[in-house]
C-alpha positions as CSV (number, residue, x, y, z in Angstrom):
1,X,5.8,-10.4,5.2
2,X,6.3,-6.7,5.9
3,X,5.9,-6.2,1.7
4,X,2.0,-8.0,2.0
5,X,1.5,-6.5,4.8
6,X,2.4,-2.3,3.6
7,X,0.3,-3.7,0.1
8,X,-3.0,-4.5,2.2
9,X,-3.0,-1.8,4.8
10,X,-2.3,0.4,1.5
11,X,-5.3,-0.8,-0.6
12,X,-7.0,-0.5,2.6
13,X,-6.3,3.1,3.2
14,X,-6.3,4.0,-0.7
15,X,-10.0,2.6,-1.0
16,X,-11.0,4.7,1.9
17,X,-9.8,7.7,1.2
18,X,-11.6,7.8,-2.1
19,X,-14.9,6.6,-0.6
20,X,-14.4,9.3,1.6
21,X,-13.7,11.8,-1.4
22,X,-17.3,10.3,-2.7
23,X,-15.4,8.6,-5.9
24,X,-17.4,6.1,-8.3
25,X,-15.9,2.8,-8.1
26,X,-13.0,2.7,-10.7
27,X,-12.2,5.8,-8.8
28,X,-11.9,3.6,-5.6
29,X,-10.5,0.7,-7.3
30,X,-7.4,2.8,-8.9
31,X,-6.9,4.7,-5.2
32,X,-6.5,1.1,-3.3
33,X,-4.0,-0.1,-6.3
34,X,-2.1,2.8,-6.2
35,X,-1.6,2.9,-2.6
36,X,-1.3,-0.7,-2.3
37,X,1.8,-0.6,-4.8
38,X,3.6,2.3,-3.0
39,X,3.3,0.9,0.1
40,X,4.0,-3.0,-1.0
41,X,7.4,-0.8,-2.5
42,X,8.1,1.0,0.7
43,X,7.3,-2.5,2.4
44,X,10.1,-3.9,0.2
45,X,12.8,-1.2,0.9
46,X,12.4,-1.4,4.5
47,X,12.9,-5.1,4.3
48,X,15.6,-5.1,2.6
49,X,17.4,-2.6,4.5
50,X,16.3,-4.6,8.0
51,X,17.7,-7.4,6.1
52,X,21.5,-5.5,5.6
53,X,21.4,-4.3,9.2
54,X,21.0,-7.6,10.6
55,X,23.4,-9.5,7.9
């Protein structure tokens, strides 16, 4: 759940930041992907260490 949730609130903030920047839409599009992946991957190493502390 965390891992869907760090890849939405990502894409969110990636797609924002380059309409903020005043990028053409592939420019938006690769931002929210981007930041979507990183975070989906942060997402996934929190969860798994939540899941080793509690184990």
């Amino acid at each position: 759940m965390i891992v869907i949730l760090g890849a939405i609130i990502g894409a969110a903030g990636g797609g924002i930041l380059a309409w903020r920047r005043k990028g053409k839409p592939a420019d938006i599009a690769l931002y929210a992907f981007v930041f979507g992946l990183v975070f989906a991957l942060a997402g996934l190493f929190l969860t798994l260490i939540l899941h080793r502390a509690v184990m």
